[in-house]
Every structure is written in C-alpha cells, then in structure tokens.
C-alpha positions in Angstrom: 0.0 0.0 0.0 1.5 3.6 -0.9 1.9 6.2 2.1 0.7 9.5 1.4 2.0 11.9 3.9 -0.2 15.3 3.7 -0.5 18.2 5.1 -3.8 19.2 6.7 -4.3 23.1 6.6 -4.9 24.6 3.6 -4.1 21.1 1.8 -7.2 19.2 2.6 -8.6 21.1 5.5 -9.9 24.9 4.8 -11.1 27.7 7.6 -14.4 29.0 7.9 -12.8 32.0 6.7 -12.0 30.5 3.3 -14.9 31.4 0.9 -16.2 27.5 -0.2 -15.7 26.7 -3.8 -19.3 24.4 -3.6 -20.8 21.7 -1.4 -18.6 21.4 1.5 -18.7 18.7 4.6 -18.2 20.6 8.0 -15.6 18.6 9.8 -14.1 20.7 13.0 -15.8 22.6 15.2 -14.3 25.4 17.9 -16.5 26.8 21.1 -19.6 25.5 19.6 -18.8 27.1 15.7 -17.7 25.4 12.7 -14.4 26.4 12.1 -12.9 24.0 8.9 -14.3 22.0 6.4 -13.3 19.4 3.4 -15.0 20.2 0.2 -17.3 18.1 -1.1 -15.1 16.5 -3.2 -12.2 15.7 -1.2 -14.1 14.0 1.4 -15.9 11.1 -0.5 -12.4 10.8 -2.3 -11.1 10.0 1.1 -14.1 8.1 2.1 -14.0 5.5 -0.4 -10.7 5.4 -1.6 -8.8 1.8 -0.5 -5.2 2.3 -1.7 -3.6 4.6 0.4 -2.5 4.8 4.0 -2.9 7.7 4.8 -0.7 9.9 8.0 -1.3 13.6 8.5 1.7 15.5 8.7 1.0 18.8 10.4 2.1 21.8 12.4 -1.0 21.4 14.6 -0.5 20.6 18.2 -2.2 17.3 20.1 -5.1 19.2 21.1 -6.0 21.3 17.8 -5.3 17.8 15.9 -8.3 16.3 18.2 -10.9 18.9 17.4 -10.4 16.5 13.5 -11.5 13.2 15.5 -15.0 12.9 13.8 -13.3 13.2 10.4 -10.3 11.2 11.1 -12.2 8.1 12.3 -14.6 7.4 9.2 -11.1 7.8 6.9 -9.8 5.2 9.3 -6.6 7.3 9.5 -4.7 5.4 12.2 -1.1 7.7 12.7 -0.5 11.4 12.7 2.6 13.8 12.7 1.8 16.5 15.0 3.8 19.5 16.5 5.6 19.7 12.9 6.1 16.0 13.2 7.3 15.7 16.3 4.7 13.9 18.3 3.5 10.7 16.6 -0.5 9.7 17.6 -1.1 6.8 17.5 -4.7 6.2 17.6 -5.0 9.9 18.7 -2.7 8.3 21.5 1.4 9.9 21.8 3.6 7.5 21.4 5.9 7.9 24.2 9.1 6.2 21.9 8.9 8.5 19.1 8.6 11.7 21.4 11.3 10.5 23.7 13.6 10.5 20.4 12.7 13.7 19.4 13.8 15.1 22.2 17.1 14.0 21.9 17.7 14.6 18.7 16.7 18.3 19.6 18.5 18.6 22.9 21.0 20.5 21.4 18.4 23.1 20.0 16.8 23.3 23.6 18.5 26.1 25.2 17.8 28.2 21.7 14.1 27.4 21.6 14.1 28.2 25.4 16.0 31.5 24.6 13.4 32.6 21.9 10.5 31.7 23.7 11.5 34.0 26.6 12.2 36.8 23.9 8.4 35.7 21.9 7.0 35.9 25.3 8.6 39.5 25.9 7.3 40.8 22.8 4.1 39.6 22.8 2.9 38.8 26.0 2.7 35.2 27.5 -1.0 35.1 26.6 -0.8 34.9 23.0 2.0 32.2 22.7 0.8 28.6 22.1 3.8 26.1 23.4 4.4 22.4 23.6 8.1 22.6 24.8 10.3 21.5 23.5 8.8 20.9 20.2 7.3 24.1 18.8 5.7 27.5 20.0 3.9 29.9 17.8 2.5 33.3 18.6 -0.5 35.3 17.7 0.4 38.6 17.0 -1.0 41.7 15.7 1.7 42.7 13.7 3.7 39.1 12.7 5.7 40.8 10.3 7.3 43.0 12.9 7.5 39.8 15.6 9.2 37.3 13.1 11.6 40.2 11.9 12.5 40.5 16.0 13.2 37.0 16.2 15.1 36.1 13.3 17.2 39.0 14.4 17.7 38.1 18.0 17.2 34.1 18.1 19.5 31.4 16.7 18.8 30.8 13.1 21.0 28.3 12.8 19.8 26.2 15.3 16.0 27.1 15.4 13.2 27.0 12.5 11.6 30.9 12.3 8.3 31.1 9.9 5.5 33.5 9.8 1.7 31.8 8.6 -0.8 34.6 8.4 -1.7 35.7 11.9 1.2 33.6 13.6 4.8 33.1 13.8 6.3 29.3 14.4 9.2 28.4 15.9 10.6 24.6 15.8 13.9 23.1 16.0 15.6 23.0 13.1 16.6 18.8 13.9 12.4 18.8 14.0 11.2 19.3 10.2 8.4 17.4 8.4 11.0 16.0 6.1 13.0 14.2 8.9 9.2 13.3 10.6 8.7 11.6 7.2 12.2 9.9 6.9 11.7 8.6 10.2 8.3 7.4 9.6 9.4 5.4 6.9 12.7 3.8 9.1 10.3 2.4 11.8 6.9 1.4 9.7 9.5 -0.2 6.6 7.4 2.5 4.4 8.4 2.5 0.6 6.4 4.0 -1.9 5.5 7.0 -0.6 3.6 10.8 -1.7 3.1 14.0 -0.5 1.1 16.7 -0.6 1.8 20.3 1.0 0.7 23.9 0.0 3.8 25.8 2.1 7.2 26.6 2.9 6.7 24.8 6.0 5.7 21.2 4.0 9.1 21.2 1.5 11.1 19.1 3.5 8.3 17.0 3.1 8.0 17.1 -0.5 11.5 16.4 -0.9 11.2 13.2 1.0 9.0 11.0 -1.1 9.0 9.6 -4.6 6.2 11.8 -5.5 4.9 14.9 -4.4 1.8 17.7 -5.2 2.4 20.6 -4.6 0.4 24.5 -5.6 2.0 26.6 -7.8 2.8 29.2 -5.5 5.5 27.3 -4.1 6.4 25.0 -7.4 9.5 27.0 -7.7 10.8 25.7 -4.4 10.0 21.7 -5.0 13.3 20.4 -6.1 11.8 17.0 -6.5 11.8 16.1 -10.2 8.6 13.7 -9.8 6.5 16.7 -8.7 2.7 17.5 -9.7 1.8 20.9 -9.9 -1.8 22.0 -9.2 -3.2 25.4 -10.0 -6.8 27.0 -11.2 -8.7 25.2 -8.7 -9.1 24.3 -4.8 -5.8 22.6 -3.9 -7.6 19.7 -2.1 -9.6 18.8 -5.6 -6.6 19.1 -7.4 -4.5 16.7 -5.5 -7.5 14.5 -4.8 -7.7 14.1 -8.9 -4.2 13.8 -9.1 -4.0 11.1 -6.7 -7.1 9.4 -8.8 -5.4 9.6 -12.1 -2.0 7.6 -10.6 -4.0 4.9 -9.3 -6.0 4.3 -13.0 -2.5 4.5 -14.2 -1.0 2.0 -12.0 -4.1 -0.3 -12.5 -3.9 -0.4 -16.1 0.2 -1.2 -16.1 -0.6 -4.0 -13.3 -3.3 -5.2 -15.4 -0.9 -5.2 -18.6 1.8 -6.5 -16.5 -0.5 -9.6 -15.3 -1.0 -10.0 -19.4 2.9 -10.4 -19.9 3.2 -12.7 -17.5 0.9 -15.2 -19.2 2.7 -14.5 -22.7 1.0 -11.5 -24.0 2.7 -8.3 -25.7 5.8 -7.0 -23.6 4.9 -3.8 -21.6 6.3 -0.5 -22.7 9.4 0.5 -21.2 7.8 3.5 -19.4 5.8 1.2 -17.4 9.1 -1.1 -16.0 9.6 1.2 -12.9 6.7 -0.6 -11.4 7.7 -4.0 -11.5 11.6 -2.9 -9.9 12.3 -3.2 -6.0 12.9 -0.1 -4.8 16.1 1.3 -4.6 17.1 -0.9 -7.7 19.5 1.7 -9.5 17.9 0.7 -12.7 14.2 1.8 -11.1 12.7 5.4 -12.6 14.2 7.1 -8.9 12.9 3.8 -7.0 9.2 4.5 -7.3 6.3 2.6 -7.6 4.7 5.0 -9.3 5.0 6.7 -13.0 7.9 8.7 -14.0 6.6 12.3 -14.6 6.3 14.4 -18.2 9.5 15.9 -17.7 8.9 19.5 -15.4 6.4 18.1 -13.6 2.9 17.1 -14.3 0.4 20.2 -14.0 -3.2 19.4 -13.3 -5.9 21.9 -14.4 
C-alpha cells in the first residue's frame, strides 16, 4: 500500500474563513462554531478510496489535531505527525518512543528554543503564545511581520526554525522538520512508496522526502523533487485528490498489462518497467512505484 504523507491546513482542510468553492462537509468545530471543512469532493475521495495509507503531517499541536477526531475516524486514518512532526499519535494516543527520540535529537536546539520563547514571550505577552516545549511554539500577533523580523534578528537561526503563517509566527527546531518526521516514519513502519502533498514553505522538507509529491504553484519554484505535480486554477484539495485518482488508473492499467505479460501477451512498454523494480534498484525510474513524470512536472488543471 503507498503512504501518502499530507499536510492538513490549507491542503485538505480549509477555515471558515476561506470562501467555499461548492458543497462542503463541516468537519471541526471550535467553542460550539464550525471552524474548517473538506470540500465536497475531497471528502468522498477520502471516504471511499482503499489504496492509500494515509498519516497527517501537520504543524497542529495534540489538542488542535483532536478537534479532526469525527473526520479522522470514518477515513480510518490510524497515525498522525503533529507538533511539525514531532509527536507521533497513534490512535489519537502519543507514542511515548517517538517523542522521547525527538527530544534527543533536539537537545541540542533546547537552550535556543528556550531562549526565543523568553524573547516571543517579551514581545508579545505570555498570553498569545501557544507552546508544547520543546517541540514548537507559535505566537498570535497583531503585527507578525514586525514579531518574526524581532526573532530572526535576536534568536538562533542556525539552530532554530523561524516562519511567519498569516496571523502567527512558528518556531521549531531545526533537527524537527516534516521532512525528517517523514524519513523517520518510513525507518520504523518499513514504508516504501510513498507521496506527498503540501501547500507551504513549511511542508518542502516533506516534498522532498517522497517519490512523489503535489504541490500548488505558489510554491512550485521551491520543490526540487523532479517527480512533482503541480496544481493550479482550482481548490488545492480537488486538485490533488484528482491527481491522486489519475496515478492509481494509471498504476491499475500497467498492473493489469503486467498480469497479461506474465501469461505470454505483448511486452509492456518500457515506461511502465519502474513498477515492476524493488525499490532502490538503480535501474528503477528514482525507486518508485509509481509513473515517472512528463518531464517539469505534471500540472493538473
């Protein structure tokens, strides 16, 4: 089964304060008030698809991830990267193992994050900070351009993460990325084909992690990943979900046509050997079990 690692916000999931494209399934609430929702679309895609194992990879802390529990469960989504993939849920449980390794791998990074949280909290006032230490804070500010200018001037870059997201400004450890989440992911679960989907500067070392990633064409430009599908004129969460729909017809119809060799008929066209390669097999289109892209990228419409 392939392992599609997405981000939630503004990949699948939109806020209330995003206009709705059409028909739209409500799927968080906050004090009593819908606050996001899944298009139409994009939920029944999830809802019946049987193909993909699906883990949310996502800034999100523990308790903002649980306000998602009535949409998670019918998916049958069983893991989740939370805190920028820090904090691994299992069955919306933390797995003590996983957090207990992220913590040393960012033990180093501790007294930096403790050092900018003391100057966030200076700046903007205990009250509007939203911490699980040692993982990741973020503050709400009324000016973020002016609070993530102070910090990337006074906190250490080169050990800490610094990125503004609307309202809010994020800090993380740089050892604690959504890339190395992924990576890891992959080491303990024996993952191997693998996508990913992301609409931000905070998802790329996600999107360079995988075989295969979609990504919006605001940040195409970024995506090193040769194998990368570019989505634009259209709700991101459609686009991908169609994306995602097209591989698997594609990867059905080579399986089929690779069942038909087997029993003697015509010899599959080259294109189509990647499939049928172990991964990591030099010879392999980059080791995936998916299609090798149009070269640039494919660009859905």
């Amino acid at each position: 089964m392939t392992t599609l690692f997405t981000d939630l916000d503004n990949t699948l999931l939109y806020s209330h304060r995003h206009p709705a494209p059409g028909p739209v399934r409500w799927v968080e609430q906050l004090h009593g008030k819908p606050q996001g929702y899944l298009t139409a679309y994009t939920h029944d895609f999830f809802l019946r698809q049987d193909w993909l194992s699906v883990v949310p990879v996502t800034t999100r802390t523990p308790a903002q991830f649980a306000r998602l529990e009535g949409m998670i469960r019918p998916f049958g989504w069983r893991d989740a990267l939370v805190c920028n993939g820090a904090i691994l849920l299992r069955d919306g449980r933390e797995d003590p193992a996983w957090s207990a390794d992220s913590r040393t791998r960012s033990a180093e990074e501790r007294p930096a994050f403790d050092r900018a949280y003391a100057l966030a909290c200076a700046m903007a006032g205990a009250d509007a900070l939203v911490c699980v230490s040692p993982f990741l804070f973020y503050v709400k500010a009324q000016e973020p351009e002016a609070v993530l200018a102070a910090l990337l001037d006074q906190a250490d870059t080169g050990r800490l993460t610094l990125l503004g997201d609307g309202r809010k400004v994020y800090c993380f450890p740089r050892s604690l990325d959504k890339g190395q989440a992924v990576q890891r992911y992959r080491a303990r679960f024996g993952r191997t084909a693998s996508i990913a989907a992301g609409d931000s500067v905070f998802d790329l070392p996600m999107l360079e992690a995988v075989e295969r990633c979609f990504c919006p064409e605001a940040i195409a430009g970024q995506v090193a990943n040769p194998n990368k599908t570019v989505c634009r004129d259209g709700p991101f969460s459609d686009l991908l979900c169609a994306g995602l729909e097209a591989l698997r017809n594609e990867e059905t119809s080579i399986e089929k046509r690779a069942r038909e060799v087997q029993r003697g008929g015509p010899a599959l066209h080259p294109c189509a050997e990647s499939y049928h390669r172990p991964v990591g097999d030099p010879g392999a289109a980059g080791g995936t079990l998916l299609p090798s892209p149009v070269p640039g990228g494919h660009h859905f419409r």
